[in-house]
N, C-alpha and C positions, 0 to 999 in steps of 0.2 A: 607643796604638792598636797592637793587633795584625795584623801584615799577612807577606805570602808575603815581604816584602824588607826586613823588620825589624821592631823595634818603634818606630816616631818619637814623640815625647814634643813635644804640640803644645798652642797654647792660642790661644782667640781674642783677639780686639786691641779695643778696650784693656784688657791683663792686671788682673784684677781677683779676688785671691786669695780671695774673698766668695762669687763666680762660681761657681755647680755647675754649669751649662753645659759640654757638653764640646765639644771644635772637631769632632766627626765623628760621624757617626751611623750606626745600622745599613746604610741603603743603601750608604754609604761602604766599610765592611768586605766587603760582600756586592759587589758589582761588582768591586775588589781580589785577593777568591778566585776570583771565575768569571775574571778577565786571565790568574791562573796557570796554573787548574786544567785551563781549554781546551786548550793554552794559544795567548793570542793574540800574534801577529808585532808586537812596537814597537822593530822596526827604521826605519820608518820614522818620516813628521813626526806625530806625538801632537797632539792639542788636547785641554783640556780645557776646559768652559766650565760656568760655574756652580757653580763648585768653591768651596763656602762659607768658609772660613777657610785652605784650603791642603791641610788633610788628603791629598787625591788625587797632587797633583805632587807634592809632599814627598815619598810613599811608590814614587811614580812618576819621584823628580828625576835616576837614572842613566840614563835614555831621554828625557831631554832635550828634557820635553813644552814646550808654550804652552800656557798660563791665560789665557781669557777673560774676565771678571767684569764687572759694573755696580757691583760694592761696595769702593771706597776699604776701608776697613776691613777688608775681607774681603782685599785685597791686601796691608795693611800686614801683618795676619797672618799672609797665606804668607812674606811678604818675613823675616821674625821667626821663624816656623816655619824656614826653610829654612836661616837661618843656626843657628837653635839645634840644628839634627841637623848640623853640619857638611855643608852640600852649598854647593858652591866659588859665587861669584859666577855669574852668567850664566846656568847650568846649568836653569835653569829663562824661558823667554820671558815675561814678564808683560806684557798686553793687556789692553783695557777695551773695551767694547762699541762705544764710539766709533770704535775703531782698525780700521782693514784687517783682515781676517782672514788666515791665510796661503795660498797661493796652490792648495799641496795641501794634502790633511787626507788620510794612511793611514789614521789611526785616531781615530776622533772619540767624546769621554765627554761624557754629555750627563748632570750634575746636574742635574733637572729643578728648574726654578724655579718659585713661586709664585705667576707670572704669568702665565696661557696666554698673554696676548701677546705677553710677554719673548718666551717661546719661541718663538712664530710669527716673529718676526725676528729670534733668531739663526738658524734655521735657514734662512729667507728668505739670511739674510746669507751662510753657510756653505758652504749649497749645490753653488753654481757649484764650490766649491773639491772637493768628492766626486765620489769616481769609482768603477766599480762593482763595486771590491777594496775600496774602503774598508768597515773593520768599523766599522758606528755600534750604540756600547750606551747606553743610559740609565740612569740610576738615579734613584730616591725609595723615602719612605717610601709605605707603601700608600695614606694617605690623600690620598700629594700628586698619583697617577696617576689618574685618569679616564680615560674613554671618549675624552672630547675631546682627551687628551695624546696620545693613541694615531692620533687621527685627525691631528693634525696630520702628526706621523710619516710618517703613511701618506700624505698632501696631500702634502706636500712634497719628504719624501727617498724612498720607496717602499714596500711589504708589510714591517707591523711587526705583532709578536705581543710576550707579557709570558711572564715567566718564574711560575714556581709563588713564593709569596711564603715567604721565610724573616725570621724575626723582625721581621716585620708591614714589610717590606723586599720590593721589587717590582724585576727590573732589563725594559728595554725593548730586545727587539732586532728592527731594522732593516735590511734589505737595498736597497742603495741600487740605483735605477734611472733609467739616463742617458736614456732616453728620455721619463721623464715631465715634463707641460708643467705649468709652476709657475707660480701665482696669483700678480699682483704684489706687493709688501709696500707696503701699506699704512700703513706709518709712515715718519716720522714724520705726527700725523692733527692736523688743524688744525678747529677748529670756531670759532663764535661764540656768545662768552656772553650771557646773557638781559639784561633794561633793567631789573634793578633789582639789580644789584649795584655800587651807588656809580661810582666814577671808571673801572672796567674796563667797563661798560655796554656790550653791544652792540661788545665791541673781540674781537679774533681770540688765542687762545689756541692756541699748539702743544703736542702732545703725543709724546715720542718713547715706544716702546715700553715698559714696565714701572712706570711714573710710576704715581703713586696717582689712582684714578679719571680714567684715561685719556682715557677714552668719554665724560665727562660731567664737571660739577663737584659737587664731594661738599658735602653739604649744612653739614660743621661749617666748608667755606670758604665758601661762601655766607652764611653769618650773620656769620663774622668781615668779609668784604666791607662788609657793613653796618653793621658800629661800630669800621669804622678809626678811630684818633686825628686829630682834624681840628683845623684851626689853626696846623700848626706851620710854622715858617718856615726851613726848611734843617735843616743837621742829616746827623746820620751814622744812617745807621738801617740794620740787620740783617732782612733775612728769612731766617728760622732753622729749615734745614730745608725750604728752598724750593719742594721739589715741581717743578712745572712754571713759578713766577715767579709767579703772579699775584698774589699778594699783594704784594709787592714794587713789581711793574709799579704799580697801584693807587696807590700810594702816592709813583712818582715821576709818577704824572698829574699826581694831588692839588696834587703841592708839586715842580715843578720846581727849583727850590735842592735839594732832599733828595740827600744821595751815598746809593746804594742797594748795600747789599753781598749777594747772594745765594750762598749756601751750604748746602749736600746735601751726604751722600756716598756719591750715587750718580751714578753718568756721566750718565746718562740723565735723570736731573731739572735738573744743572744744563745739562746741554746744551737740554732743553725752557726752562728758564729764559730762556735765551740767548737765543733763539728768538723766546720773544713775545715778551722786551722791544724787540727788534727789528723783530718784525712790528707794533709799533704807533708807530712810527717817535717813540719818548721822546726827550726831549729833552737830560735831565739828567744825572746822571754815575754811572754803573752798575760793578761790579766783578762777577766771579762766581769762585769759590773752590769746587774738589771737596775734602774735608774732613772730619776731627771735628771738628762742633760749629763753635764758636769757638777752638779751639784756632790759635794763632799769631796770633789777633788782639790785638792789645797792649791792656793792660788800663786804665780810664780811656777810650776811645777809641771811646765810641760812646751815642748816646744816644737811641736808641727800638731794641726788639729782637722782633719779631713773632716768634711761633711756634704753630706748631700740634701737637705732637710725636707720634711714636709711640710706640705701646704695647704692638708688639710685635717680637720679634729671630725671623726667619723664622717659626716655626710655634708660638713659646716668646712668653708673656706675659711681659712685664717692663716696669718701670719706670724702670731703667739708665740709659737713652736719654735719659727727660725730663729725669732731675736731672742728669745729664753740661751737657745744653743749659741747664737754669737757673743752676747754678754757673757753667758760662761763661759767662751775662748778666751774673751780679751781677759778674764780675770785670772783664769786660768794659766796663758802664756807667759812665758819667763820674757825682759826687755829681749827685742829682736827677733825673737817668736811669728810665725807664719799659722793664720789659718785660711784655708783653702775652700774653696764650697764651690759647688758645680748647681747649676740651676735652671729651668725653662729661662730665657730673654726676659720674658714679658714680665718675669716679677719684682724686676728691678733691686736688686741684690745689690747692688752698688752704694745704692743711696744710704740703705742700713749699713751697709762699711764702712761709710765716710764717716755719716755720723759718730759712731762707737771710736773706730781707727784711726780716722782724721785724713785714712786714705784706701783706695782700694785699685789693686792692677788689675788688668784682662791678662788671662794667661793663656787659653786656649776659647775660641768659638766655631761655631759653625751656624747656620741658619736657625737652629730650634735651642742649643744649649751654650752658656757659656760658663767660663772657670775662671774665679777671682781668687787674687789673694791680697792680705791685707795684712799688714804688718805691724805687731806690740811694740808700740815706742814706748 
């Protein structure tokens, strides 16, 4: 990547030479030249937040920013990025949505994320720390900036306007004002699910900001709710890619023996995870791990693996994700071992079972989803 403070040679985690993905994108480059070309003061404390793979602090790491992220992965890559440009230990602050923010922000980068309501509580969160020097810029691509990005902006931190867009690349700039009175935050949002979704029925789900279907439960967890694996009697079982836990939760109802290992690698879903297994006062014996995948879970050492996977890497369709998480089932299940995935039809979910399994059942469909399992021989 080309930038006013070098060129850094960076790639996303996990390195995958196959990968045409690149770790930064036009907004990236475009916010980068408006830092220099203004140019703006990072003498003082820098944040950045939402910084995808690193690209920003990397090119930003002799001003001695802090990275905010909800993406394990997206850390491991700056962590990776930063050493492979030689930039010394430390030199860069890495923070996760969970943590404190810091106490000032001079200069605040806001990578627009794909959540509006990520961003409604980082900035929620950030807030109190701005003051009415602080330069707040944004950045995305055009399609990731709406009206609504814009208004939050203006809700929260003060009178925000967008830049003229270059290579379909938009930056957001805000002028912050201490007098205005800010709406509460809203997250983490607690609701209660409906009576027919098996062992979670009418129990209390938390949701912290940026979780998949926050506001509601998305309909391909709901059908998987309905044709959990029933019968089993203990057991190590993986919910994979956790989300907000419920699936998980559901299943250490069901089967109080069960050890339930929940695993995201996002802050924010396993801390929702955490959450409602706790607001439904379980009984049985729960782990929660922020993470790729299965990766560090010892192989042989588990035997049922729920999954629901994604299908896609921010704004990028790909299938990466799924088979990273199915290889880690198969390596992961003990002989006779069950892993389970629930999927749209159309992505053909089968064909990667056969292959890895050597075979894959239908267990439950209906016209948009269906539910496979596939068994460690």
């Amino acid at each position: 990547m080309t930038t006013p403070w070098g060129e850094p040679v960076l790639s996303r985690f996990p390195e995958d030479p196959r990968d045409r993905l690149r770790a930064w994108d036009a907004s990236d480059e475009y916010l980068l030249r408006h830092l220099a070309e203004r140019p703006v003061p990072l003498s003082g404390t820098v944040v950045v937040v939402g910084d995808r793979w690193g690209a920003l602090v990397t090119a930003l790491a002799a001003h001695r920013p802090a990275q905010i992220t909800d993406s394990w992965l997206g850390q491991e890559a700056t962590r990776a990025n930063l050493a492979r440009n030689g930039v010394e230990p430390g030199a860069v602050r890495l923070l996760t949505t969970q943590d404190a923010p810091p106490e000032r922000i001079d200069v605040l980068l806001v990578r627009v994320p794909k959540s509006l309501a990520l961003l409604e509580d980082q900035l929620l969160r950030l807030a109190p720390s701005v003051h009415a020097d602080t330069v707040v810029v944004g950045t995305g691509m055009v399609k990731e900036i709406h009206t609504s990005t814009l208004k939050l902006f203006e809700r929260i931190l003060g009178p925000t306007r967008t830049s003229l867009a270059e290579k379909k690349a938009r930056l957001i700039f805000c002028t912050p004002d201490p007098s205005l009175v800010r709406p509460p935050n809203p997250w983490p949002y607690r609701c209660t699910l409906p009576g027919d979704v098996g062992p979670v029925s009418g129990r209390t789900v938390v949701n912290h900001a940026g979780v998949f279907c926050a506001d509601r439960l998305d309909i391909g967890t709901r059908f998987f709710l309905r044709h959990l694996p029933a019968g089993r009697d203990g057991g190590r079982v993986v919910d994979l890619g956790c989300g907000n836990g419920v699936v998980g939760t559901a299943v250490a109802l069901a089967d109080p023996k069960a050890e339930v290992l929940f695993v995201d690698e996002s802050f924010q879903a396993v801390a929702s995870a955490q959450d409602t297994y706790r607001a439904n006062d379980v009984s049985g014996h729960a782990e929660f791990r922020v993470g790729d995948g299965l990766t560090g879970v010892p192989s042989g050492s588990v035997d049922l693996v729920l999954n629901n996977p994604p299908f896609h890497s921010h704004q990028a369709t790909t299938d990466a994700t799924a088979w990273r998480m199915f290889t880690g089932a198969r390596r992961t299940l003990r002989p006779g071992g069950e892993l389970w995935v629930v999927g749209n039809r159309h992505l053909g979910y089968h064909v990667k079972l056969r292959r890895l399994f050597g075979n894959s059942e239908v267990v439950a469909s209906d016209p948009k989803f269906v539910i496979l399992k596939a068994v460690r021989r």
